[in-house]
Structure formats: structure tokens, C-alpha cells
N, C-alpha and C positions, 0 to 999 in steps of 0.2 A: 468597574470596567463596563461600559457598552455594549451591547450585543446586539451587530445586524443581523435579524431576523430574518429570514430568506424561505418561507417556504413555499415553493410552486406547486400550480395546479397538479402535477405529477402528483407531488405526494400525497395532496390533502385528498384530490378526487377521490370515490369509490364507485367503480364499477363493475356491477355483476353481469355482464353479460359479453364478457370478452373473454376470444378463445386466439391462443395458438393452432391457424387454419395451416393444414399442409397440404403444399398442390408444388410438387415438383423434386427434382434430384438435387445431389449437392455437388460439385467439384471440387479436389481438391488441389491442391500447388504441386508441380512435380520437384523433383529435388532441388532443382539449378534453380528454382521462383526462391525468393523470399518475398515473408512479409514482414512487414514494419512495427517496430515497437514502440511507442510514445507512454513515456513515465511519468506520472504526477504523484505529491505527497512530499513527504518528510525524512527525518534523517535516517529512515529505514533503507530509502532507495536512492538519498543525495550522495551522487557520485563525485559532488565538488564544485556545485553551482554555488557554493556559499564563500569559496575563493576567493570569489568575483563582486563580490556585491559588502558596501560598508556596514560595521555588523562589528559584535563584540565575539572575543573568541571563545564564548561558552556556546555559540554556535558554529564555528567552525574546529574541524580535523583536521589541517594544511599541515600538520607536525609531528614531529618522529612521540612516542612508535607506533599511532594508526597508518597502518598498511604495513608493516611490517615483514605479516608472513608472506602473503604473495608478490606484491607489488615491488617490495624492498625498500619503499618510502613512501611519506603519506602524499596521496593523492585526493583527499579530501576527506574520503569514505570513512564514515565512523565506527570501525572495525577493525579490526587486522589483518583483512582482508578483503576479499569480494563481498559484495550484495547478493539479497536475492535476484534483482534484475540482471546483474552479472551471469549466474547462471541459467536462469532463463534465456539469456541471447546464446548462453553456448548449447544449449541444448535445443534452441530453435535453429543454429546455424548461422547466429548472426556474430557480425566484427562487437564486440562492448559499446555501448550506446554512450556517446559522449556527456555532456553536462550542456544545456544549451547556453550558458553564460560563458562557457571558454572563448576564450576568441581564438578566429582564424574561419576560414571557410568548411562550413559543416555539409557535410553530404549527406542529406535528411531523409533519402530514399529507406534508409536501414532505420529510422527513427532518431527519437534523441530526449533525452531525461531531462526535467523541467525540476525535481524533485526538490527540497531545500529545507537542511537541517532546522527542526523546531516548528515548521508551518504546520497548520490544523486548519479545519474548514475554515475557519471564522476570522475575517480578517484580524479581528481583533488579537490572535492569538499570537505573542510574541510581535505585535507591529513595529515596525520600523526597523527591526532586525533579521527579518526573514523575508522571503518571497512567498507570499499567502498564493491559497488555490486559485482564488479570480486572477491574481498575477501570472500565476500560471499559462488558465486559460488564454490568458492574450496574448501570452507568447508562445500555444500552440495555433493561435490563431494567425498570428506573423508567418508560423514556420508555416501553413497549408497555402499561404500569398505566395510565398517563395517557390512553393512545390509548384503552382499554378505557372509559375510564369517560368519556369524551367521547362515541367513537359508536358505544360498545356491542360487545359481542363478536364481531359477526357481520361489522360492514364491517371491525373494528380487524383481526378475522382475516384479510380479504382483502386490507389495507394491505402490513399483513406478507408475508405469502406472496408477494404480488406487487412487492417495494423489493425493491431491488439493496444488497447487503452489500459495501462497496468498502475491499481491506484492504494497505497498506501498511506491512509491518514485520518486523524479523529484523535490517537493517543496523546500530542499535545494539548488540542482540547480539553480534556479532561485530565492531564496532571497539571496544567497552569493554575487553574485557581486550586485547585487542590495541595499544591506544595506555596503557593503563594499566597492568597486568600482563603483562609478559613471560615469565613462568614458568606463565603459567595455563593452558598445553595439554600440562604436563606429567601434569595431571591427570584430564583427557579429552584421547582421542585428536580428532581434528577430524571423523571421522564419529559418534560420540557427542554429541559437543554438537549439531551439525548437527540429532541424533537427535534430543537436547531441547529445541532449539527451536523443531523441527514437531512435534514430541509437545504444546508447551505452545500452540501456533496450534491445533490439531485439535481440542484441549479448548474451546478459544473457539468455533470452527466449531460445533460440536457444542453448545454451549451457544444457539448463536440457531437453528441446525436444532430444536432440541428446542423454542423458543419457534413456531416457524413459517415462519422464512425460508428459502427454497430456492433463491435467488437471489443467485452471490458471484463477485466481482470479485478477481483477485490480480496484484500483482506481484512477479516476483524480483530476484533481487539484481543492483543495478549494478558495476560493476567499481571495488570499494571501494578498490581498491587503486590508484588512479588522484586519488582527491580530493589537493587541494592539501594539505590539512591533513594526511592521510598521508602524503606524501611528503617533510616536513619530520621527519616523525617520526624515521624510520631514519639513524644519522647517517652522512652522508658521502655520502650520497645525493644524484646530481644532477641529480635530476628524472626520473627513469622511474618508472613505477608499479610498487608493491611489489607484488610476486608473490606472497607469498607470503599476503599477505588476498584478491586477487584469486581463489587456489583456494580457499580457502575460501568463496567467493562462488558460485564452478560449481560446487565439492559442495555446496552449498543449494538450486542451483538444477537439478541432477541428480534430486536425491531429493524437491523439491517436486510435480512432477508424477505421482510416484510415488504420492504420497499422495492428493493431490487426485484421483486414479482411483480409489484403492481405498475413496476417501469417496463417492466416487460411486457405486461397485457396492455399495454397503452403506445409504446413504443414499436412499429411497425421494424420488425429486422433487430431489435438489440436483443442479446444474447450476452449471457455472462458466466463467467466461473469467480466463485465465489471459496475462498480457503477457511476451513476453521482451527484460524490460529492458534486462537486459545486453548482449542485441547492438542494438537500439537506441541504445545512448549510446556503445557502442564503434563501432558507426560513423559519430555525430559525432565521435568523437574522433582516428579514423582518418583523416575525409574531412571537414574542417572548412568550406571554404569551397562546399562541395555545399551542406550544409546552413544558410547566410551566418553562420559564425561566424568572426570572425579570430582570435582568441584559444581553448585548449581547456584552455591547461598553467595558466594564472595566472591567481587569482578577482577578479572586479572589485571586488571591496571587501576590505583587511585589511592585514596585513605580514607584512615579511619575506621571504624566499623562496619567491615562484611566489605571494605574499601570501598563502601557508598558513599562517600566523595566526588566529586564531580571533577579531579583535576590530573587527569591522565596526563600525561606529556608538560604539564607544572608552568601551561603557558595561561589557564585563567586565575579565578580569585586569590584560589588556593595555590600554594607553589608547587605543594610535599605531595609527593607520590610513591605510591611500590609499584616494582613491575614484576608479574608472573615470567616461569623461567619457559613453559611453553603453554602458549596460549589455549592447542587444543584440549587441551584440560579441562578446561572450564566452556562454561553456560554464555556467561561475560565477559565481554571485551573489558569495557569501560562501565562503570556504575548503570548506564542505560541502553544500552546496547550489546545484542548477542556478538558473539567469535565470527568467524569465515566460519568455522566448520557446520556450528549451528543453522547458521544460514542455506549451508548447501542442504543440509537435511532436509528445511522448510522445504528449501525450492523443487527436491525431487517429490514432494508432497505435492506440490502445487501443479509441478508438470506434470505429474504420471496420475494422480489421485488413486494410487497403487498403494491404500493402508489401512489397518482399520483404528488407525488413529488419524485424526488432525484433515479429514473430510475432507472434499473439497467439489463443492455440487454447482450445479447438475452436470456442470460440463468441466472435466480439468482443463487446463490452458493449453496442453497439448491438442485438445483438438480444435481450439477456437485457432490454433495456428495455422495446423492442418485443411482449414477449413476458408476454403481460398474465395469462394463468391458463390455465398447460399440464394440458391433459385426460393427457397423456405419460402411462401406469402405467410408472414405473421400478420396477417389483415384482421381489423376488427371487426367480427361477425357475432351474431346471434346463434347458438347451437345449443346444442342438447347436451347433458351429461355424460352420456354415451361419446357422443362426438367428438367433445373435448380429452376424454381420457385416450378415449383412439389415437387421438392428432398427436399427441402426448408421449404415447408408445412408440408412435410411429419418428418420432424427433429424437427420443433417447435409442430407438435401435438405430440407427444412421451411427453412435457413437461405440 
């Protein structure tokens, strides 16, 4: 497999002499404002853009029983329920953000999810069956024309600047050649790829920074090496999570935060909340029945062993499936994919950052929501150590 390399001056630059400068107050939205939610990533947040587009059905959920518990029928979502970005819109107050491939006319003021089961940074990953992240990008880049010419450049500008950018993805990345090619890390070392895989996220960042958005939401990596459908992989394996995807999961999740600062000291106004997934889900998996799961090792929907099978609903390779008798049970929906319920836990992590597990810095999303049009100059200046820790305190008291 080919790999376009993508890394921009963001990343590679180094420079020590840039400060977050503060000179000014913040405003925030009064209740009746919203702001806009715009979703990119994979089938963590595809609420059913994969419907829409030709594709084999190991990428799409259009069939009974994902969606099950809420919905009552599947609506794409690889779960049995809601997403994270589901409950993030009810908890910012917005209508559920639709799928931007549905058709029919979309009211994009409240935003709209680009998201598409199996994509990963890298074009390459899954091509020709998914909508990769540069595809994404251009069809947030349609949907900001469309704002423009509805109400005009001036509010369409303030839309933008002030939605929340919410980005799930990488994990395909790193299970493709991994369940598929065994030999593929012969050829990147595993901080290399790692490298192009935030090298080709950064390029995306960069590309809706450069439209107007200042405002971005991340998660990293869960402990991939834990899904059911991995662990049937390795043979002889009898059920512990592979360790060996799992580090390449905390070297992703190492050098993500690395990035996301040095985007921030370069990037005038972006500001981000960043979740730590992986100890989140490794401490339901730790401590199961804290969190009401009885089940963490074996997915409620699929076969085989720990039903790390890939054929929920018996419409891909495989036909044969078991179904759990209640979802909430379990950790797993489907071999690679959490429950609804697990999900909503994430999300109150994500929006409140109210835990002392599963992190979520510097800012949770609750307030990047709340936080309607920052006066903030994040200008790049030269300052003193002093000056920068001040500017520092002074950004995190505001929250």
C-alpha cells in the first residue's frame, strides 16, 4: 500500500519563542444563540453518510439491529444506539446533526457530520470504500459556499469562527495494516507512520483553520488492541488484548498532544479540547461493574470467539450471528464498536471533563461551546517565562 505523506510546516516547524498573548474579555452565547457543530472522522461519529455512497457492507450499519435501542431501526450508526456526537448536540442544545450525504435540503446553520464508517487520515486507508478526511474536507468546504451565500459573508463568518470542529480518527489507520498486512511495518518504523498520520490530520486542521474555524474537539486512541475483532485475529490467542496495536495506540496518543500545542502556538485563535480516550475505556474495562457493565471481553452482537466476528446483522462475509438479549450489558455493540450507553459515558467525559478518569485538556467542549467569540489575541510574540505562564493562568481562569 502507498502512503501520501502529508506533512506540513505546522508540524515539522519548531519554535521557541511563541506565547499565548492575552489582551482582552471573552463573551459568551446566551441561551436562545447556538453554535454549530461540524463532524469529521470515522465510524465512531458516522451517523449514516456511508448509506449514501457505493461501498461494501462491512462498511456500512443501514440494517436491523444497529439502532436498535434508541432509534428503533438502523439508521446507519454503528451501535445500538446514539454516538458520541449525538450526545454532544443534546447537551449543547442542538436538533442531532444530520449525515451530510442524506439527501434533501440541510439547514447547516446547526452544522452537519461529514463522518464515514472505516475512513482514517490517510487516503489510502480503506479507498474506494469510504469518504477519506481530504473528502471530507471539501465537503466542509461546499457546505461554508453555501453558508456564504445564504447569509452573506459577515454572519457566515461568525458561524464559522464560532462551531466547534469535532474529530474522530486515526484508529482505522492503524488496524488496516495491522489486521490486513502483517509485513507493513517493515517499512515504516511505527513512529513514522504515527508521524503520517498526524502529519495528514494537521493538514485537515489547517485547512478549516485557514477557512475560519478556531474551535476543535479531538479524541485519541482507545486501546485498539482490546476490540474483540482483534483479538481473534492473533492465532492462539486466548483472549487478552494484543499489545502490540495497543502501543501503537499510546505512541499516537503521546505525540497527538504534542502537535495540538505546537498548532496552537503557531495558529493565531485555535483552541482545543482534546479527550483521553484511552484511559476512559481502559477503565471500563478494568472496572466493569463500577461502570454497570457485565460484559467488557465479548461484543453483543456477532460470532465466534468473544463474537469477534465481524457480522452483526448477517448481511456481510459472514452470515451467522448471535444477538445479546440487552445491549446495556456490554462494553460492545458489534465486534468493533462500543454500546449507546458506553458512548454516552464518553460524552459526559468529554463535555463536562468532570473525572478523574479519561481527561479531557485543557479545555472540555463544554466550554469551547460556551465560548461564543474570544476577544483572546493568541498573537505571536516574544516573552519571557514569567509572561507566558501568567498569559496561561490567566486563559485557564476564564474556564
Amino acid at each position: 500500500m502507498a502512503i501520501t505523506v502529508r506533512f506540513p510546516g505546522l508540524y515539522i516547524m519548531l519554535i521557541n519563542t511563541v506565547i499565548i498573548g492575552i489582551g482582552g474579555a471573552h463573551e459568551f452565547r446566551s441561551p436562545e444563540k447556538h453554535v454549530a457543530l461540524f463532524v469529521f472522522g470515522d465510524s465512531r461519529f458516522d451517523p449514516g453518510n456511508n448509506n449514501y455512497i457505493n461501498t461494501a457492507t462491512e462498511y456500512q450499519a443501514n440494517f436491523w439491529p444497529y439502532g436498535e435501542t434508541f432509534f428503533g431501526f438502523p439508521t446507519g450508526r454503528f451501535s445500538d444506539g446514539r454516538l458520541i456526537p449525538d450526545f454532544i448536540c443534546e447537551y449543547a442544545k442542538l436538533p442531532l446533526i444530520p449525515p451530510y450525504l442524506k439527501p434533501g435540503v440541510h439547514n447547516y446553520e446547526y452544522g452537519v457530520n461529514f463522518a464515514s464508517g472505516g475512513a482514517g487520515a490517510l487516503i489510502e486507508t480503506h479507498q474506494g470504500f469510504v469518504v477519506d478526511l481530504q473528502t471530507q474536507l471539501s465537503y466542509f468546504k461546499n457546505v461554508v459556499k453555501q453558508l456564504r451565500s445564504k447569509l452573506g459573508d459577515q454572519e457566515a463568518k461568525e458561524l464559522i469562527s464560532s462551531a466547534v470542529y469535532f474529530f474522530s480518527v486515526g484508529g482505522n489507520d492503524y488496524l488496516s495494516p495491522f489486521t490486513s498486512d502483517s509485513s507493513f511495518f517493515d517499512k515504516y518504523s511505527k513512529k513514522e507512520y504515527v508521524g503520517i498520520v498526524l502529519g495528514n490530520l494537521t493538514q485537515v486542521i489547517e485547512g478549516i483553520y485557514k477557512i475560519g474555524g478556531r474551535k476543535f474537539g479531538f479524541l485519541n486512541m482507545t486501546p485498539l488492541g482490546c476490540l474483540p475483532a482483534v483479538k481473534i485475529v492473533q492465532p492462539g490467542n486466548t483472549g487478552s488484548c494484543v499489545e502490540e496495536l495497543n502501543s501503537l495506540a499510546k505512541l499516537h496518543n503521546r505525540e497527538l498532544p504534542k502537535v495540538l500545542q505546537l498548532i496552537q502556538r503557531q495558529l493565531k485563535g485555535f483552541i482545543y479540547s482534546e479527550h483521553d480516550f484511552y484511559t476512559s475505556f481502559g477503565e471500563i474495562l478494568e472496572n466493569p461493574l463500577k461502570y454497570g457493565f457485565k460484559e467488557v471481553n465479548v461484543a453483543c452482537c456477532g460470532t465466534g470467539p468473544s463474537r469477534g466476528v465481524f457480522s452483526c446483522g448477517g448481511n456481510r462475509e459472514v452470515k451467522e450471528f448471535e444477538l445479546c438479549n440487552n445491549a446495556s450489558d456490554f462494553l460492545f455493540f458489534d465486534s468493533l464498536h462500543p454500546t449507546e450507553k458506553a458512548y454516552k459515558q464518553v460524552a459526559e467525559l468529554i463535555w463536562s471533563g468532570e473525572s478523574d478518569i479519561g481527561h479531557t485538556e485543557p479545555f472540555n467542549l463544554k466550554a469551547l461551546f460556551e465560548l461564543e467569540k474570544s476577544r483572546v489575541d493568541f498573537g505571536i510574540k516574544k516573552t519571557t517565562s514569567n509572561q507566558r505562564a501568567n498569559a496561561y493562568m490567566k486563559l485557564r481562569s476564564i474556564f
